[in-house]
C-alpha positions in Angstrom: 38.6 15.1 -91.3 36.5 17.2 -88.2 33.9 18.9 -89.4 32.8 21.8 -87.7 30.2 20.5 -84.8 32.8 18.3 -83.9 35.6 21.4 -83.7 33.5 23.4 -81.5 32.5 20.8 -79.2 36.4 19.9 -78.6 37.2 23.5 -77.9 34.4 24.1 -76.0 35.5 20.8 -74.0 38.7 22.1 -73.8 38.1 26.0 -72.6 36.0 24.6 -69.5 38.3 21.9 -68.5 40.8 24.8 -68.1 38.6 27.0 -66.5 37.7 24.7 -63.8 41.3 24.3 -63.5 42.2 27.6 -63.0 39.7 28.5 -61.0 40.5 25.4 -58.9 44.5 26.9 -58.6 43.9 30.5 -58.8 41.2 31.8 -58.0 40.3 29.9 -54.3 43.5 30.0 -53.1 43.5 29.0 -49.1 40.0 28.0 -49.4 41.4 24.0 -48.5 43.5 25.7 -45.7 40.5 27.6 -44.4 38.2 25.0 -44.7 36.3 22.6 -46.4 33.1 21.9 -44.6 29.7 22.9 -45.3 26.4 24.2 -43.7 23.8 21.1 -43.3 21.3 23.3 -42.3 17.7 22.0 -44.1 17.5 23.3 -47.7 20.7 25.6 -47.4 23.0 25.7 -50.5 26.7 24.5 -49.8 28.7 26.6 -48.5 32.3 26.6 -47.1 32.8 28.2 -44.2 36.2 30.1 -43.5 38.0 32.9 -41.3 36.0 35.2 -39.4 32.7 33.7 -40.7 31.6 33.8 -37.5 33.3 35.9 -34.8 34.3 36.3 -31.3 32.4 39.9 -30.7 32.5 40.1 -27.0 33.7 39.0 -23.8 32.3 40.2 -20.3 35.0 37.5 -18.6 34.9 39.6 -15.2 31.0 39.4 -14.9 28.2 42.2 -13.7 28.4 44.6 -11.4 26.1 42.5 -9.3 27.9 39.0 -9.7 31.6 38.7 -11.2 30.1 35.2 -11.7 27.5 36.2 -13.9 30.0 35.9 -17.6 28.4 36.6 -20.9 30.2 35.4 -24.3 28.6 36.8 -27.6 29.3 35.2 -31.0 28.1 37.3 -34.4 27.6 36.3 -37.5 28.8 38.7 -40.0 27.6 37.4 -43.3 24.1 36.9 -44.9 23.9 33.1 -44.3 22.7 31.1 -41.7 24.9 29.5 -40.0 24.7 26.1 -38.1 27.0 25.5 -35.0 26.2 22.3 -34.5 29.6 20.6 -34.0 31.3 24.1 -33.3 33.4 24.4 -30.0 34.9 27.6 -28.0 37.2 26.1 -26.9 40.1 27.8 -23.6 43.9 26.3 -24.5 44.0 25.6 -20.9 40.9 23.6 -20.9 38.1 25.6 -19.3 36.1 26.7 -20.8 34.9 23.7 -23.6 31.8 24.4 -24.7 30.2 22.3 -27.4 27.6 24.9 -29.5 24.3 24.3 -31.0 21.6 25.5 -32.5 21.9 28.1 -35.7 23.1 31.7 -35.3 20.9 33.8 -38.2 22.5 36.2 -40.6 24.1 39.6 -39.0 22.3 38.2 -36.1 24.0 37.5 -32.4 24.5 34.2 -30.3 24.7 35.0 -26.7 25.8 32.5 -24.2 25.5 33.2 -20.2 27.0 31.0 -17.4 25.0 29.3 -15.5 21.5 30.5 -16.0 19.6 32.7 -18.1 19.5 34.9 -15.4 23.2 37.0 -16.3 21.3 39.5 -18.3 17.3 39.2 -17.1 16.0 40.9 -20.1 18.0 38.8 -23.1 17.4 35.2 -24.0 20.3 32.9 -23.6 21.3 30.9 -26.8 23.1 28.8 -24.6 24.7 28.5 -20.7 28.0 27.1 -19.5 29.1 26.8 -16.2 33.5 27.0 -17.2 34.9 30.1 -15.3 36.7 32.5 -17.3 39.9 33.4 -15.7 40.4 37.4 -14.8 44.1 37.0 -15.7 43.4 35.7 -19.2 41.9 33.2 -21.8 43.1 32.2 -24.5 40.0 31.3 -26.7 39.5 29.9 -30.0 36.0 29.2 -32.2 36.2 25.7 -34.1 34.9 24.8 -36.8 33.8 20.6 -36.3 37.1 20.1 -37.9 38.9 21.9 -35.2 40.0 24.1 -37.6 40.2 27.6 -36.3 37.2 30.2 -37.3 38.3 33.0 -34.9 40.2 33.6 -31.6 40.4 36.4 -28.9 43.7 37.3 -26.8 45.6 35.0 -29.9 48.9 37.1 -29.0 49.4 36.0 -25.3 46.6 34.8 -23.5 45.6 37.9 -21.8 42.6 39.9 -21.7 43.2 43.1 -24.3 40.7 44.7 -23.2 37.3 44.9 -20.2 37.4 45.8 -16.4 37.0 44.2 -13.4 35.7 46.3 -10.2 34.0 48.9 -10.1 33.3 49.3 -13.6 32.7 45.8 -15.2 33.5 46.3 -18.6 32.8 43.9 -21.5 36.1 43.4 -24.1 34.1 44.5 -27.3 35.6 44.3 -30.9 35.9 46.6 -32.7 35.2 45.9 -36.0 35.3 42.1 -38.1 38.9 41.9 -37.7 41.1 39.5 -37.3 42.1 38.7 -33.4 44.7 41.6 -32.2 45.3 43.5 -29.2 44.3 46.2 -31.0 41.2 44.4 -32.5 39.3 45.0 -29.1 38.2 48.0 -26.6 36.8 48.0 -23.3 32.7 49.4 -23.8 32.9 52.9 -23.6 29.8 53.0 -21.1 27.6 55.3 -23.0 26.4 52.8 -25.6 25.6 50.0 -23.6 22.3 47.1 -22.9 20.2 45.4 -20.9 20.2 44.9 -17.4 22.1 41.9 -14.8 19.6 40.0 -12.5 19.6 42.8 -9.9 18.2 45.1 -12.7 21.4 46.9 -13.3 22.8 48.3 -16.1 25.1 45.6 -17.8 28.5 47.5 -18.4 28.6 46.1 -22.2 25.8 45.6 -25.2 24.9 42.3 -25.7 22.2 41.0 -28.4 23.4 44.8 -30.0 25.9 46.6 -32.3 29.3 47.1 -30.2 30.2 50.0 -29.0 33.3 50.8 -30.4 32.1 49.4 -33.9 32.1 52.7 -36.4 28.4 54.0 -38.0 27.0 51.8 -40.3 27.9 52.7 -43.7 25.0 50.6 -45.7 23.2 52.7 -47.7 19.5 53.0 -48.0 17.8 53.4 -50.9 14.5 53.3 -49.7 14.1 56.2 -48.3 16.2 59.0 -49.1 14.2 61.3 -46.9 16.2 62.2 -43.8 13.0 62.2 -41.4 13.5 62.0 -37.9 12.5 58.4 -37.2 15.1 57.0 -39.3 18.2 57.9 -37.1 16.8 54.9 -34.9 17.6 52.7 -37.1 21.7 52.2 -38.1 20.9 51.6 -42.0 18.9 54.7 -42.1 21.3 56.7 -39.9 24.0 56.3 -42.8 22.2 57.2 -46.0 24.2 59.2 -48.2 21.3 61.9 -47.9 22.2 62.3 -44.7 25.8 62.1 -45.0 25.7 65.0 -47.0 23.7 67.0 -45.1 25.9 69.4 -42.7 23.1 69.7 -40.4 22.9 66.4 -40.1 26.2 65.3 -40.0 27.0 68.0 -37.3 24.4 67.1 -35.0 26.3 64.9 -32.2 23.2 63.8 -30.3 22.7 61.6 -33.4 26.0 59.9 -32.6 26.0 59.9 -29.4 23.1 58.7 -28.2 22.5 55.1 -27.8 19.4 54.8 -28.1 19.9 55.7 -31.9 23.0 54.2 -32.8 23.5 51.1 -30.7 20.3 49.1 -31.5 21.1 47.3 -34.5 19.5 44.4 -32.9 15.8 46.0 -33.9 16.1 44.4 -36.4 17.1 41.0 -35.3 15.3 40.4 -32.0 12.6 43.3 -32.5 10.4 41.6 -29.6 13.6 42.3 -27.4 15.2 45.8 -28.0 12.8 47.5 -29.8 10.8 47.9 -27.1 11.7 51.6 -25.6 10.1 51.3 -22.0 11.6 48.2 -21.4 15.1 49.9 -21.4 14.3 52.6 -19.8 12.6 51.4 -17.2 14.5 49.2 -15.0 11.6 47.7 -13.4 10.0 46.5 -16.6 13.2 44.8 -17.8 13.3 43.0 -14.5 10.1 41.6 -14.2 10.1 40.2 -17.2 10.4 36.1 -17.2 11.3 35.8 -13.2 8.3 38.1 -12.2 5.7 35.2 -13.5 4.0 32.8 -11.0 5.1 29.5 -10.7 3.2 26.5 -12.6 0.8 25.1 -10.2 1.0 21.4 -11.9 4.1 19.1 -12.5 6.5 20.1 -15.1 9.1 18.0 -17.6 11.9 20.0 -15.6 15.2 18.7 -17.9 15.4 16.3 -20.3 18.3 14.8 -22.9 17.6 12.5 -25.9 20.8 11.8 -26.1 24.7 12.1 -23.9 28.4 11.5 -23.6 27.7 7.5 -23.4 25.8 7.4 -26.6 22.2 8.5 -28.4 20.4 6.1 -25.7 22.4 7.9 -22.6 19.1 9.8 -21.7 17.3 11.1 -18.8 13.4 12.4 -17.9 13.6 14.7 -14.7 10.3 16.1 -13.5 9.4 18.9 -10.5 6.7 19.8 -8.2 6.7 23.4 -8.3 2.9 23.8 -6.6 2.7 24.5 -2.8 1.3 21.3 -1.9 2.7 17.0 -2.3 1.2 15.7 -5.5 0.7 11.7 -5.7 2.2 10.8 -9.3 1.8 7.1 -8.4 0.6 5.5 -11.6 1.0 8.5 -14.2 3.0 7.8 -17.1 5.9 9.9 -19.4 4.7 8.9 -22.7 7.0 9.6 -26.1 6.4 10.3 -29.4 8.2 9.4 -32.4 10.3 11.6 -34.3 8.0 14.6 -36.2 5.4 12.0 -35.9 2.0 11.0 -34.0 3.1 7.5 -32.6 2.9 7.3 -29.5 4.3 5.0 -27.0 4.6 4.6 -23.1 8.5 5.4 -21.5 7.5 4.2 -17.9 4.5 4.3 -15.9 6.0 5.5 -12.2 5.3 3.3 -9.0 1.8 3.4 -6.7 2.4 5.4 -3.9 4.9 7.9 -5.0 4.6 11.7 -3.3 6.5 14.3 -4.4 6.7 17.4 -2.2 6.9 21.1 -2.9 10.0 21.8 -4.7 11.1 17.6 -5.5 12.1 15.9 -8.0 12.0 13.2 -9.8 14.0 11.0 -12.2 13.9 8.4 -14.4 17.1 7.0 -16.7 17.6 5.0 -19.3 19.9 1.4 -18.9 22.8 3.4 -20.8 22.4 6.6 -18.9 25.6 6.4 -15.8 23.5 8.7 -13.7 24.2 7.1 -10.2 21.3 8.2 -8.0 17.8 7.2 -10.1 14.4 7.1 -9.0 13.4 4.6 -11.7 15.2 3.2 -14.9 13.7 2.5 -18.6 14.4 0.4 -21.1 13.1 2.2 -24.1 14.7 5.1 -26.2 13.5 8.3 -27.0 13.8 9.8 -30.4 15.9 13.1 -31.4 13.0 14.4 -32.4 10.2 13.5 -31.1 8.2 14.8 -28.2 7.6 13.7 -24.0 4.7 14.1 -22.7 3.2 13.8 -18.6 0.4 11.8 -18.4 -1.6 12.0 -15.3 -3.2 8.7 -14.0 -6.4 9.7 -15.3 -5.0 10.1 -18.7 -4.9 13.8 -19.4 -1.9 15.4 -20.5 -0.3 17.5 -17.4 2.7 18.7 -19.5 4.8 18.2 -22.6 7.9 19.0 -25.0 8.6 18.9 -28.1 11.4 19.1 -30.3 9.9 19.1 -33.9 7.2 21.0 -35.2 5.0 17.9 -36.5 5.3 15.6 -33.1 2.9 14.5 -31.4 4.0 15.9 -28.5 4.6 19.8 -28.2 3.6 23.1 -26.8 3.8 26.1 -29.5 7.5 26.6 -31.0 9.5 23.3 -30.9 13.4 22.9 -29.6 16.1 22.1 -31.6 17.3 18.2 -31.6 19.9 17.9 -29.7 23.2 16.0 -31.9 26.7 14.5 -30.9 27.4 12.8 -27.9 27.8 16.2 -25.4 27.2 16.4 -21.9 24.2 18.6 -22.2 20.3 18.8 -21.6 17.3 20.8 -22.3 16.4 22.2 -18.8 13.7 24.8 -17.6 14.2 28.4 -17.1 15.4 29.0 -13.6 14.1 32.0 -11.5 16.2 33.1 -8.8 18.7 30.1 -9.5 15.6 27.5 -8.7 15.4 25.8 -11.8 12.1 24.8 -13.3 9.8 27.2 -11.9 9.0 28.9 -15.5 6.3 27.5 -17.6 4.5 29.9 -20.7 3.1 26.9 -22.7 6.0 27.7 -25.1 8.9 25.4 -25.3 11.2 27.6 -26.9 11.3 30.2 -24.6 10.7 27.8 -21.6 13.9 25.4 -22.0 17.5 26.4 -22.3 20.5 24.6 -23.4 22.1 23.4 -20.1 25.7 22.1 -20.1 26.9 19.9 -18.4 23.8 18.5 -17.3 22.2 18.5 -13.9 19.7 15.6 -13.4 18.2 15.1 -9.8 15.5 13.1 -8.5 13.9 13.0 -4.9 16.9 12.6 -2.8 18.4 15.9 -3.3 17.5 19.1 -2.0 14.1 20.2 -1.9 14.3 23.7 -3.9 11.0 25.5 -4.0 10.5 28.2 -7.2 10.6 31.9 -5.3 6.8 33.2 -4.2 5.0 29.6 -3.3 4.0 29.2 0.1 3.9 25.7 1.9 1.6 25.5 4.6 4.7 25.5 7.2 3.5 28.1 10.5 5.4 30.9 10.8 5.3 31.5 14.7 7.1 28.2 15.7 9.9 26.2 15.4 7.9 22.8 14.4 6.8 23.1 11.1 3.6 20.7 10.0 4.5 19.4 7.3 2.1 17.1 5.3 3.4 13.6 5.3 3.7 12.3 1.9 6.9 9.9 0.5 8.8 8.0 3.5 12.0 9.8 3.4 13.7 12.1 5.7 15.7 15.3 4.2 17.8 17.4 6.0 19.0 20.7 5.2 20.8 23.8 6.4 18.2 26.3 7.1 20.1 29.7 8.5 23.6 30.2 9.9 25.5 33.4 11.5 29.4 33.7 10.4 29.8 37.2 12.2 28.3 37.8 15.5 28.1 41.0 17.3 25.4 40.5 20.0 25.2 37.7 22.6 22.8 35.4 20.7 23.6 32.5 23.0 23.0 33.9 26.2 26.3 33.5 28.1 27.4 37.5 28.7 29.6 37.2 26.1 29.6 38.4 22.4 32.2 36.2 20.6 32.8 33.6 17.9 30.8 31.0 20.2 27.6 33.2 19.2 27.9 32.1 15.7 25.6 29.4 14.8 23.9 26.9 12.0 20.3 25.7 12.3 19.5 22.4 10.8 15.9 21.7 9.4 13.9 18.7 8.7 11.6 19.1 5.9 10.7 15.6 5.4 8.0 13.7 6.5 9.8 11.0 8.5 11.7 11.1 12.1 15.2 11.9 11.9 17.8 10.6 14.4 20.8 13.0 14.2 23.7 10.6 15.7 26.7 10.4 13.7 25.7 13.3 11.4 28.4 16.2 10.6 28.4 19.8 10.6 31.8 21.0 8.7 33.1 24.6 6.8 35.6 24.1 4.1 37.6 21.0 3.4 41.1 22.7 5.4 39.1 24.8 7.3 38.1 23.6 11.4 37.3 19.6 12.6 34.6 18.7 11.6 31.3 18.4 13.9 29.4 14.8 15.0 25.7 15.9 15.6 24.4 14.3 19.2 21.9 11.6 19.2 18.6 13.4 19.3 15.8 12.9 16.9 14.8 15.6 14.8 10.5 15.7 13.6 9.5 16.7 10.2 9.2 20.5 9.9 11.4 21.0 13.5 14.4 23.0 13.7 17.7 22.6 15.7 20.6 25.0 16.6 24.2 24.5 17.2 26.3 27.0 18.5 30.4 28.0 17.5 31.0 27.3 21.1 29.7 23.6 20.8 30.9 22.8 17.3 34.1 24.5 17.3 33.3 25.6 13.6 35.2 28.7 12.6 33.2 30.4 10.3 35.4 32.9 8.2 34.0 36.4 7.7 36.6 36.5 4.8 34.0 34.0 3.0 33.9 29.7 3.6 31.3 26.8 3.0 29.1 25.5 5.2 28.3 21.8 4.9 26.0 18.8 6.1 26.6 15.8 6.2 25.5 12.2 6.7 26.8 9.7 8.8 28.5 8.4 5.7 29.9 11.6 5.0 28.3 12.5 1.9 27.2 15.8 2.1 23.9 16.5 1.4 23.6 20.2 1.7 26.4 23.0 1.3 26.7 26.4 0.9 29.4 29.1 -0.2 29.0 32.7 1.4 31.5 35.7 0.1 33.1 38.2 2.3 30.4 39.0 5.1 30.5 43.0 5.3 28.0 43.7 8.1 27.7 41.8 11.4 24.3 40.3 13.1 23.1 39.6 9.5 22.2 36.0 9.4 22.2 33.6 5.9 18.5 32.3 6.0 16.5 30.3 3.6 13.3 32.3 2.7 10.7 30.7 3.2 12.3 28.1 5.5 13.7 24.8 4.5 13.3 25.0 0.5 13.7 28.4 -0.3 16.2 30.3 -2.0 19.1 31.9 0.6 19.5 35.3 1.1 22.1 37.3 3.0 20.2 39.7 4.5 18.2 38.1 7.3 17.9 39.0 10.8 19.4 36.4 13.2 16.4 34.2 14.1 18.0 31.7 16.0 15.8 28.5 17.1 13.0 30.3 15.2 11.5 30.4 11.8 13.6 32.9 9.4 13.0 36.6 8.5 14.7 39.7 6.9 15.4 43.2 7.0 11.6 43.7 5.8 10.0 42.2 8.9 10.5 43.0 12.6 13.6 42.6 14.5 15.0 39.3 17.1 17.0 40.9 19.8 19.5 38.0 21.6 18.7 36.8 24.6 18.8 38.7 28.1 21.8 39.0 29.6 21.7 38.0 33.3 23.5 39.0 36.8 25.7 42.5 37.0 26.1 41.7 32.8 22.2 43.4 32.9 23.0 46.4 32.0 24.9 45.9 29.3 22.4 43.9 27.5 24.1 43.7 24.1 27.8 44.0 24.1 29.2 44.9 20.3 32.3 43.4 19.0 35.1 45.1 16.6 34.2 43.8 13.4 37.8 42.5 12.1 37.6 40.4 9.3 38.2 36.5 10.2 40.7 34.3 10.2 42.6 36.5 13.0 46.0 35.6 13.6 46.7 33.4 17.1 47.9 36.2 19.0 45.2 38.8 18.3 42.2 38.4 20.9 38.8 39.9 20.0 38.5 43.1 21.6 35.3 45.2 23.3 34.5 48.5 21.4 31.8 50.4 20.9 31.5 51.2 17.5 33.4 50.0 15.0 36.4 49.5 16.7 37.8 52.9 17.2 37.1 53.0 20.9 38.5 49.8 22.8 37.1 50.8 26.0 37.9 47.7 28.6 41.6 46.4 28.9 40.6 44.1 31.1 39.6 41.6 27.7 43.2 41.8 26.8 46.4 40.0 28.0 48.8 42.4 29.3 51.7 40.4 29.4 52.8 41.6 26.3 50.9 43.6 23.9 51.8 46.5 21.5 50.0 50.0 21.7 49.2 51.0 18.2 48.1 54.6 17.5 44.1 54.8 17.2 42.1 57.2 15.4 40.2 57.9 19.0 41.2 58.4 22.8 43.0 54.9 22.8 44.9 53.0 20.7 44.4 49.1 19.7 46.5 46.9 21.8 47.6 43.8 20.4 49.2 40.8 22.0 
């Protein structure tokens, strides 16, 4: 017979066996379909993550105003639990963009990823960069979960944009609320609620790091304070108490709508260091000289770094920079490692005697798994996920150093994440001006950025020197003096002129032979130019064989359109140099070129940064609009007095049978038929005295 202990227990058995099983069948239904992983982040409770736990909140796929390269993509996390991407993807159907994520997006908090560098929008911190284009006709992307399973998608229907603007407005495709993926789940930013500025300290056409746009007012209540004083319409929780709700005055006010500054900072919050910060919105020039404004380290830096690659955990690589003004002998200093959170510490490599590296070089050292083809020096050991690298100068003090957990030996204030999986990606250091490396606040955190794919490059590629250090190179002659340092010779394209409209060779004419490219030498050895190549795009004009001349450190050469026979295109083509081998070792891509006898230069000369807006300084060192003016060349005989002749600016390529005309002017006034073959032409109506004759 069961007594009554025994009764109970059985039923009690019995009831929670059910339970779980209807809880199991009923009450989580779709939870296996959505998905069954869970967060690994340190001390977090389980948690399954599932549909719209993270979304897609907006797209800027046609870029700034200043760049339609410069893309932004922002995640949000809508919940109250952090959220660990590690193993995510966003991820194109066609391919491009595939970008593996990292690092942890917070609670209600934003992940921001820019392409490229952190440089899209100069006054936000990057979570991440890619370097994918986003196609202006459409993406179709989707948000995976490390089970590929999907999270969240945008343009789900058909693969085209629902919503953002190309020229002249630059849009961003905002959501509009956490819903799922529709054509009707996103807007185009309606331009009055909007943040941050793009690398040219513009006003970015969308509000990234902050509440959308188009998202409705909060609705949260606060019971804090019910009080409906003034300072708590800026921020959104306060904005919506029910106080206020029900006060008329306060409902029917529309300036607290409408303006931005009160309803479309949620990110104060968040990222108070970043947005709460009135003058630094307001005023352009503060959001612009924020991170690329600061001087350039004036020691060696740990420029980019990976613990780990697509070959494996010991696919890694140590790349270092001079970013000083002067060579720096690193011959006997040492990258040292420590292990992971710990204080061991052992030696990675000790570098060669005798190694220089100049202004703006680098260096790099591999491991024996790394595929990297073009080393400086190889190790054997391995460095730990997460532990730290340090510089060791040959004296034995510390010259720099990284960490990536908050106990290793090796660190400078707030630690990196460890990078995980087997990605193509690195830790790099913030670029300025597109010259990475040349940031360095003693805080790794806000010094490195995630950089995939990785870059690594060691001495033989192009000397890049961070924007406002000055070399000891002259400036009122063509031969540079250079300090010699390492024995190698490094050639580079120094200034070229793809629209002529003055006689800048000196023949009494004002054609396509006055275009030119000048070839620098900013190496310390000789250079003997036989067999090098001058060349524009792949199917553009035959390539160029430099004559045999030699070429001294810091000297420059010029080669005219009329020697080469390079066609440079003033709709926009690529410049490129080349070694006798034909590898290339310097190229450039120019746009549309808008205004003639305005010169690409590097500023300062040879390892600078190009600009567009230089003054044609042929033969000569390299200025711009800010300094004074190069005129061409003299012309000689009866040609005298018309020292500079002007040509119509018509956009390159021209078809065969259209000759380049004389005007005066913009080509409204073709003045001297005598340039034209009158076999056969065509008289087209002009907008002046004479029409425009074409063959």
């Amino acid at each position: 017979m069961l007594d009554k202990k025994r009764f109970t227990f059985y039923c009690t058995l019995v009831a929670g066996l059910f339970l779980v099983s209807l809880f199991s069948s009923v009450l989580l239904p779709g939870v296996e379909a959505a998905s069954t992983w869970k967060s690994n982040l340190p001390g977090s409770q389980a948690q399954v993550y599932s549909h719209l736990d993270v979304i897609i909140n907006e797209v800027a796929w046609s870029g700034t105003v200043s760049d339609s390269e410069s893309e932004w993509i922002e995640l949000y996390n809508p919940g109250g639990v952090d959220i660990d991407l590690s193993g995510w993807k966003l991820v194109s159907d066609d391919g491009s963009p595939n970008i593996s994520l990292i690092g942890v997006i917070r609670a209600g908090d934003y992940y921001l990823l820019e392409r490229n560098d952190d440089m899209t929008i100069i006054d936000s911190k990057a979570d991440m960069m890619f370097t994918e284009v986003l196609d202006n006709n459409g993406e179709l992307l989707r948000l995976l979960a490390p089970n590929d399973n999907m999270i969240d998608s945008a343009n789900l229907e058909d693969g085209k944009w629902s919503a953002g603007s190309s020229f002249p407005d630059y849009a961003s495709m905002e959501r509009i609320s956490v819903v799922a993926d529709s054509p009707s789940a996103w807007g185009s930013n309606n331009g009055v609620i909007k943040n941050g500025y793009d690398f040219k300290n513009k006003p970015i056409r969308g509000t990234p790091r902050q509440r959308n746009s188009l998202y409705a007012p909060l609705s949260e209540p606060d019971t804090d304070t019910p009080e409906p004083a003034p300072t708590d319409t800026e921020t959104p929780t306060k904005t919506a108490t029910p106080t206020e709700t029900t006060t008329p005055t306060e409902t029917a006010t529309p300036t607290k709508t409408a303006t931005p500054t009160k309803t479309a900072t949620p990110t104060e919050t968040a990222t108070p260091m970043k947005t709460a910060t009135p003058t630094k919105t307001a005023t352009p020039t503060q959001a612009f000289t924020m991170t690329p404004r600061l001087p350039a380290p004036n020691h060696l830096v740990i420029s980019q770094f990976r613990t780990r690659g697509p070959n494996g955990a010991e696919d890694e690589f140590v790349e270092l920079l001079n970013p000083s003004n002067a060579p720096v002998n690193i011959g006997d200093w040492q990258i040292k490692k420590s292990s992971d959170c710990g204080q061991v510490i052992v030696s990675l490599l000790s570098i060669p005697p005798g190694v220089v590296l100049l202004p703006g070089q680098r260096y790099l050292a591999v491991s024996q798994s790394s595929r990297e083809t073009s080393p400086d020096q190889i190790f054997s050991l391995s460095i730990s996920d997460g532990g730290g690298l340090a510089l060791i100068h040959s004296n034995g003090n510390i010259v720099d150093q990284v960490g990536l957990c908050s106990s290793a030996q090796f660190r400078e204030s707030t630690t990196l994440q460890p990078l995980s999986g087997n990605y193509n990606q690195s830790y790099a250091r913030k670029p300025v001006s597109g010259i990475r490396g040349c940031v360095d606040t003693n805080r790794n955190l806000d010094d490195f950025y995630l950089l995939s794919p990785s870059n690594p490059q060691g001495m033989t590629a192009p000397i890049e020197l961070c924007p406002g250090v000055l070399t000891a190179t002259p400036t009122t002659r063509p031969k540079a003096t250079i300090t010699p340092a390492a024995s190698i010779a490094v050639l580079v394209i120094n200034e070229f002129l793809p629209r002529p409209a003055s006689d800048w060779n000196g023949d009494g004419e004002a054609n396509v032979n006055d275009e030119f490219i000048e070839i620098m030498n900013i190496g310390s050895q000789p250079v003997n130019l036989k067999g090098w190549k001058l060349d524009d795009s792949e199917s553009g004009s035959n390539m160029f064989s430099l004559p045999g001349s030699v070429l001294l450190p810091g000297e420059i050469t010029l080669f005219y359109g009329e020697e080469t026979g390079l066609m440079l295109n003033d709709i926009g083509d690529e410049v490129r140099l080349m070694k006798p081998n034909a590898q290339v070792v310097d190229t450039f891509i120019y746009p549309t070129v808008t205004q003639p006898d305005q010169s690409w230069c590097r500023q300062p000369d040879g390892a600078g940064a190009w600009r567009s807006d230089c003054q044609p300084t042929p033969d000569r060192l390299n200025q711009w609009d800010e300094g004074d003016t190069f005129a061409p060349p003299t012309e000689v005989e009866d040609r005298a007095v018309e020292r500079v002749r002007l040509v119509c600016p018509f956009a390159e390529p021209l078809l065969t049978n259209l000759y380049q005309s004389r005007c005066n002017g913009w080509g409204v006034n073709i003045w001297r038929i005598s340039f034209w073959k009158t076999d056969v032409f065509l008289l087209l109506p002009g907008r002046d005295k004479w029409g425009v004759l074409i063959h």
